[in-house]
C-alpha positions as a Python dict, from the first residue, in 0.01 Angstrom:
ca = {
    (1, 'X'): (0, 0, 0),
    (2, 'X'): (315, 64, -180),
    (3, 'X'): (155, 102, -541),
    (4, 'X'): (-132, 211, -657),
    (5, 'X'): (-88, -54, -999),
    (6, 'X'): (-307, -377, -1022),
    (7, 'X'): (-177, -674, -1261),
    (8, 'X'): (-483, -905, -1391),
    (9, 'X'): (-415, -1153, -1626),
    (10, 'X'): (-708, -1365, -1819),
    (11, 'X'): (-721, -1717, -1719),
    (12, 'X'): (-610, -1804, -2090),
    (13, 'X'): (-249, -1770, -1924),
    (14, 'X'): (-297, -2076, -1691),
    (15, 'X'): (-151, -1863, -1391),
    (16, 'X'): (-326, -2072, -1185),
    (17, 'X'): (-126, -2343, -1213),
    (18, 'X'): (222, -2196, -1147),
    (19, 'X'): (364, -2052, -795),
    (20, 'X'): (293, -1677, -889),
    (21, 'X'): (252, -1385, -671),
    (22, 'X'): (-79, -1388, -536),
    (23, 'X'): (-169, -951, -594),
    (24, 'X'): (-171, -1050, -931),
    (25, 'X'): (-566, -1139, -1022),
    (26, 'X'): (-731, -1329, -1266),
    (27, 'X'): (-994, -1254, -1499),
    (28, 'X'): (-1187, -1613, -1509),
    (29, 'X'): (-1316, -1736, -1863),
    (30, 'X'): (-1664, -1971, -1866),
    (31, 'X'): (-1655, -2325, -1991),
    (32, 'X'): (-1966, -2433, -2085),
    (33, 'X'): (-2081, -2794, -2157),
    (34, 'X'): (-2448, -2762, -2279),
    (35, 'X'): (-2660, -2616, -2009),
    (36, 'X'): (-2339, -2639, -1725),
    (37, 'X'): (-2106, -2366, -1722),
    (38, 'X'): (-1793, -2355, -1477),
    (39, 'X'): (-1485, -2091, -1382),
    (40, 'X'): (-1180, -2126, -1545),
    (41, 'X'): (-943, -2369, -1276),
    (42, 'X'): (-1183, -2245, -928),
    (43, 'X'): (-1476, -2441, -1072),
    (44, 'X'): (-1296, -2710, -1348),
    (45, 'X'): (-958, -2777, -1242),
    (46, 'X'): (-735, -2901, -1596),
    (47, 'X'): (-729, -3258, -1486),
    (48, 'X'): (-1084, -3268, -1414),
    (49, 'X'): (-1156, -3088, -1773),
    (50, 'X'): (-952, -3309, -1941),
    (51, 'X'): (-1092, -3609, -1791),
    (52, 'X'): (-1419, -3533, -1886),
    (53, 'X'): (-1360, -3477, -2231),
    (54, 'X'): (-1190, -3853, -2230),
    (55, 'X'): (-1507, -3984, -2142),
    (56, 'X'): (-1774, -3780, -2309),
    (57, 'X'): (-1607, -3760, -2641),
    (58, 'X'): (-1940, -3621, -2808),
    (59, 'X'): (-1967, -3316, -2568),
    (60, 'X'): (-1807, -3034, -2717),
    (61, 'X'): (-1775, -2732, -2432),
    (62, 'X'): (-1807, -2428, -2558),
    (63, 'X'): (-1643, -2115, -2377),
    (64, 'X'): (-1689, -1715, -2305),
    (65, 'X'): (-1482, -1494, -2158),
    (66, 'X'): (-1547, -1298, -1844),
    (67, 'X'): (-1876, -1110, -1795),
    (68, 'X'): (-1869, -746, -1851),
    (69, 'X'): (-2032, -691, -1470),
    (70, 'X'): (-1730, -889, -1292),
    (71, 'X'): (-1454, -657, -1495),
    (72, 'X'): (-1681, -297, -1415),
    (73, 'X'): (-1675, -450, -1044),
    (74, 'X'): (-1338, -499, -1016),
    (75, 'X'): (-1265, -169, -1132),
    (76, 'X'): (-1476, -13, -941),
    (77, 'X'): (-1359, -216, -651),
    (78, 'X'): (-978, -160, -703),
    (79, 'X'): (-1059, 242, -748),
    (80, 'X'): (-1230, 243, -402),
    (81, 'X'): (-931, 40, -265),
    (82, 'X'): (-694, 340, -353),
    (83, 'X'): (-541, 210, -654),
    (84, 'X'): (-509, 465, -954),
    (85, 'X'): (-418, 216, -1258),
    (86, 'X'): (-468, -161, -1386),
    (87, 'X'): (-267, -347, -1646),
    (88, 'X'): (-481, -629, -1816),
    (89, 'X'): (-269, -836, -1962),
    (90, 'X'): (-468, -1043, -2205),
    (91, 'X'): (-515, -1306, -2478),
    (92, 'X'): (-415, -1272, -2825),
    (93, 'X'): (-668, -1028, -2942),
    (94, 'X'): (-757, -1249, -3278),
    (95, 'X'): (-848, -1545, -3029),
    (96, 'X'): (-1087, -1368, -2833),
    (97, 'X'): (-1345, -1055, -2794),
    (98, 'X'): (-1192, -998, -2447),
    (99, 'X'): (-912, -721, -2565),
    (100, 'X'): (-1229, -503, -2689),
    (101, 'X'): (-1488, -597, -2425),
    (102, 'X'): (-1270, -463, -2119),
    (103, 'X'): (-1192, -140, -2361),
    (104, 'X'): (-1533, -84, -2348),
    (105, 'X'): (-1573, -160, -1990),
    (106, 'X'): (-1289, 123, -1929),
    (107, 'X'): (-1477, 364, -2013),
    (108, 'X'): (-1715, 309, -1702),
    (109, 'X'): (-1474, 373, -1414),
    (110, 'X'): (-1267, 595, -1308),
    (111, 'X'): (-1013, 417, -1239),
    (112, 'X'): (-730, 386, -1550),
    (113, 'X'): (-717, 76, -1722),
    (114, 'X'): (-440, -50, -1968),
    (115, 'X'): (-535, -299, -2139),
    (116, 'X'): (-181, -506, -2303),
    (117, 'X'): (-258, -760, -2579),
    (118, 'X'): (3, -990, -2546),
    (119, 'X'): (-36, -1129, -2888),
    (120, 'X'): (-12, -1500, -2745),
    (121, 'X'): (-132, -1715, -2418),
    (122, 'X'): (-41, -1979, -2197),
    (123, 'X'): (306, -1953, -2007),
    (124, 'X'): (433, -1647, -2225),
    (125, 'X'): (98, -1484, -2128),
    (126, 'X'): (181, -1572, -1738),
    (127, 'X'): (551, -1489, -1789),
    (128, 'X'): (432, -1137, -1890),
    (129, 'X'): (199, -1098, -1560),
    (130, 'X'): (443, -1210, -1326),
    (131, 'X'): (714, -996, -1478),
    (132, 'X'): (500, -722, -1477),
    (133, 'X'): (412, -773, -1135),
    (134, 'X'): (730, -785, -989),
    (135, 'X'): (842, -428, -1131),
    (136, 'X'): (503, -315, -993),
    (137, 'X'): (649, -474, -654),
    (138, 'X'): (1007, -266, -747),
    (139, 'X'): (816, 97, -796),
    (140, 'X'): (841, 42, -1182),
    (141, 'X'): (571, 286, -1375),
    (142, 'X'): (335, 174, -1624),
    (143, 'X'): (503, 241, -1940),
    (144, 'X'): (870, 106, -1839),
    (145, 'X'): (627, -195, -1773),
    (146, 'X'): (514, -186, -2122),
    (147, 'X'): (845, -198, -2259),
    (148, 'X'): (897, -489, -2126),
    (149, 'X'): (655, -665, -2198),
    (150, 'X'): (672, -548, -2556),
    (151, 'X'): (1044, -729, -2561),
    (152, 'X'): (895, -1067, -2442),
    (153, 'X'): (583, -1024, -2679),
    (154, 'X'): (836, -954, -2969),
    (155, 'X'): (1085, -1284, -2860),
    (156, 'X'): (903, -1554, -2811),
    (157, 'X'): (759, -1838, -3011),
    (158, 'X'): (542, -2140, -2944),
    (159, 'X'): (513, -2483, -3162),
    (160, 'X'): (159, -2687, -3109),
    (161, 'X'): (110, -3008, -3216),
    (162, 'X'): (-292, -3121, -3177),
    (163, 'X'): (-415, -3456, -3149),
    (164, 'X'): (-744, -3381, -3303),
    (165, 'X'): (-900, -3177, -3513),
    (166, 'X'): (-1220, -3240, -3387),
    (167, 'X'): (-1230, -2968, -3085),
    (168, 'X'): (-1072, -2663, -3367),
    (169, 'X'): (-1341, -2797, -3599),
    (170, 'X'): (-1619, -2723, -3369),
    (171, 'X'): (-1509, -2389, -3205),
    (172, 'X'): (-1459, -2231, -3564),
    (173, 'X'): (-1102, -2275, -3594),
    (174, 'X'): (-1085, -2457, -3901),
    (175, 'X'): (-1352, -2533, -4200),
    (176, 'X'): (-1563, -2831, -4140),
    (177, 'X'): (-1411, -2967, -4512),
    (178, 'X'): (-1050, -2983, -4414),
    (179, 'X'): (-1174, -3103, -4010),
    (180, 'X'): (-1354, -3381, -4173),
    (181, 'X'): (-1035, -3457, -4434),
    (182, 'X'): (-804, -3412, -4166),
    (183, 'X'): (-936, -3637, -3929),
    (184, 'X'): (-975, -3930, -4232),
    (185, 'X'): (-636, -3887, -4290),
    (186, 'X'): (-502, -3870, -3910),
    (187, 'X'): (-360, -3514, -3995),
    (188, 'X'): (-133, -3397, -3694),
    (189, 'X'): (-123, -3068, -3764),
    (190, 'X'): (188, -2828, -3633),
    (191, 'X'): (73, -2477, -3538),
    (192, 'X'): (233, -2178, -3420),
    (193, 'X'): (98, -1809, -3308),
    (194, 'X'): (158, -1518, -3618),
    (195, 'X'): (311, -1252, -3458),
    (196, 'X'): (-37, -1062, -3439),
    (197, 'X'): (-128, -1375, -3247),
    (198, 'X'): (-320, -1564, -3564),
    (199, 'X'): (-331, -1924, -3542),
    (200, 'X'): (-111, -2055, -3842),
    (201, 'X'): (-88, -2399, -3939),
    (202, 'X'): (277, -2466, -4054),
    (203, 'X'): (290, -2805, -4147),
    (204, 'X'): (17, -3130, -4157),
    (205, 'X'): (170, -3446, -4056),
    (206, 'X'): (65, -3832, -4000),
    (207, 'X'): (124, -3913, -3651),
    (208, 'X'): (141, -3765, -3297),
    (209, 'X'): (480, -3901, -3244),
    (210, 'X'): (607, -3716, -3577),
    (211, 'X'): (402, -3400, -3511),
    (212, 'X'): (578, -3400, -3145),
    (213, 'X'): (891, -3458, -3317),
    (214, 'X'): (880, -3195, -3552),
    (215, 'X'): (777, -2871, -3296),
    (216, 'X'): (1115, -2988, -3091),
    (217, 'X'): (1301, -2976, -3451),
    (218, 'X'): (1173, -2635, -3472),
    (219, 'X'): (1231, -2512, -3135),
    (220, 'X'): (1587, -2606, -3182),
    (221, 'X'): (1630, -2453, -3472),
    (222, 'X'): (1520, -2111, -3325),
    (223, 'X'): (1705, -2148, -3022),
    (224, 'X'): (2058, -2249, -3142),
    (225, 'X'): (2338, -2042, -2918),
    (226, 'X'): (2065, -1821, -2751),
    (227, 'X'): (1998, -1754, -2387),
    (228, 'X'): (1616, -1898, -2357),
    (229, 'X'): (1371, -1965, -2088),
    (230, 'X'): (1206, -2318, -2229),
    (231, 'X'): (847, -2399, -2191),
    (232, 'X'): (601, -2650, -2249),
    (233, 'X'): (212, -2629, -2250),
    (234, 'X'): (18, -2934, -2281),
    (235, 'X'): (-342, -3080, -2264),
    (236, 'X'): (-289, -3362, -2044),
    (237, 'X'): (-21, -3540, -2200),
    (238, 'X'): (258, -3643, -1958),
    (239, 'X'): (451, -3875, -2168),
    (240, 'X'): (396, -3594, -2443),
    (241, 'X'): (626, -3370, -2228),
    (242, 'X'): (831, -3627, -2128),
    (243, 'X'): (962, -3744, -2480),
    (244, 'X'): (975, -3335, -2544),
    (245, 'X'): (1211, -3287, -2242),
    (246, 'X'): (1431, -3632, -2391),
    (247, 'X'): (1484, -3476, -2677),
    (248, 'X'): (1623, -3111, -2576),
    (249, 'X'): (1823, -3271, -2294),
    (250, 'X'): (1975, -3455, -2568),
    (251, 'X'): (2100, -3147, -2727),
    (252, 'X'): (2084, -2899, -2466),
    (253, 'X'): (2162, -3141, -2146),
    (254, 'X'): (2161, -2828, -1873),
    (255, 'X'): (1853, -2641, -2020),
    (256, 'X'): (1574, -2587, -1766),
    (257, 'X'): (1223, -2685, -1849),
    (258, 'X'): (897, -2569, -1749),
    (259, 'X'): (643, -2759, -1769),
    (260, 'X'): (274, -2643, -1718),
    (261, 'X'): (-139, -2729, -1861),
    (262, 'X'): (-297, -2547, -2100),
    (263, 'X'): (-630, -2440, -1891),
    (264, 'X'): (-940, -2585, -1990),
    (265, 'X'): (-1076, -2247, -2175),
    (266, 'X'): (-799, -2333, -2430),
    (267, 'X'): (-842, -2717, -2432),
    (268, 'X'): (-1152, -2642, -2503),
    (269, 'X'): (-1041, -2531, -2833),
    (270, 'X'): (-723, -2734, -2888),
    (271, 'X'): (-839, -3053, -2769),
    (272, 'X'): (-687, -3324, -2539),
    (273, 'X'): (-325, -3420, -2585),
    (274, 'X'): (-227, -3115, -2707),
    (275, 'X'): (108, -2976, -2665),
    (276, 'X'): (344, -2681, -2775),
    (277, 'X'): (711, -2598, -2684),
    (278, 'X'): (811, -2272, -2687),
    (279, 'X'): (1084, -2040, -2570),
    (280, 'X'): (1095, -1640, -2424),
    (281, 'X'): (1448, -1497, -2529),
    (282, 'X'): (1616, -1353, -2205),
    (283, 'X'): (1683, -1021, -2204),
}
């Protein structure tokens, strides 16, 4: 073993679904409908998740982030297997008790643990792991690691645009008052992530199509004359990201698009048909 430095990365990141290097692992979040609870992508694959919400409308999953026993094990594990340090690389620490639980957990094993709030989630989360994992792969220490990642945290921004309110309602995300307005009045709501990683709604607006209009208007406006790696994150919505990737093509014809789910312990949350686009300044 060349380095004695483990990357994990919460499944909040949608690694899964991406061709990433494989040393990286993944700390799995729960999704629970009622009494049935699955992994995060091994046991409820997106499509699958998304499906299922299609047709049972009325049964709002709930989810929980990995169990404190699976992160003590894997530390333990990874200590016995020679390695001396672990970088968790998790989700923004206002969307989720798993920055504190694994803090706590830290103090169990010996072996070092990092834990790096990345103040976001979905592909900027994954871009962070992978990066990460390929200066572990170049003999790169922990904290010119950190740097690093502190530049991506710091330059990158993400635009959602719901199709519900229904699934934010339910998991706490907004009051049941403006839920029940918003969904009388078809709000489309356009989101973004504060830089402590807050959920902010920026604008409210009529209809999908505008809502999915407006995040590419604001996306543009960011990235004017800069050097960006463009992503999109959606909840099942193909011609979503299609009529996204139309309209930066228009203005930025040779601009490379990635294109990947948001992972059913976030749908959960955001609903189906969701969708953000979002950009990572290159360095």
């Amino acid at each position: 073993m060349t380095s004695k430095i483990k990357v994990i990365v919460c499944s909040n990141s949608a690694i899964d679904y991406l061709d990433y290097d494989k040393n990286i692992d993944v700390f799995r979040s729960k999704i629970n409908f009622g009494f049935e609870s699955f992994d995060d992508y091994t046991e409820l694959s997106a499509s699958d998740f998304y499906s299922r919400l299609t047709k049972e409308p009325d049964n709002i999953p709930k989810t929980s982030y990995v169990s404190q026993g699976h992160m003590l094990k894997t530390f333990n594990n990874l200590y016995k297997e020679g390695y001396k340090q672990a970088l968790v690389i998790v989700i923004a620490k206002p969307l989720s008790g798993l920055h504190d639980a694994i803090i706590q957990v830290s103090k169990e094993t010996k072996l070092k643990v990092h834990v790096y709030d990345s103040k976001t989630l979905a592909y900027p989360e994954s871009y962070m792991a992978m990066t990460a994992q390929n200066m572990v792969n170049l003999g790169s220490n922990i904290e010119e690691i950190k740097h690093v990642l502190n530049f991506i945290r710091d330059n990158h921004k993400m635009y959602f645009a719901v199709d519900t309110l229904l699934y934010l309602v339910k998991n706490g995300r907004l009051s049941k008052l403006s839920g029940t307005l918003g969904s009388f009045l078809k709000i489309k709501p356009v989101l973004t992530l504060t830089q402590e990683g807050k959920v902010e709604t920026l604008e409210k607006i009529r209809t999908s199509k505008k809502a999915i209009a407006r995040i590419v208007e604001l996306y543009l406006e960011d990235t004017k004359d800069k050097d960006v790696i463009t992503f999109i994150s959606h909840a099942h919505n193909d011609e979503g990201v299609e009529t996204i990737k139309k309209m930066i093509h228009e203005v930025y014809p040779d601009r490379q698009i990635i294109s990947n789910y948001l992972t059913p312990v976030v749908g959960a949350h955001c609903g189906p048909k969701a969708i953000s686009v979002g950009y990572i300044l290159k360095q």
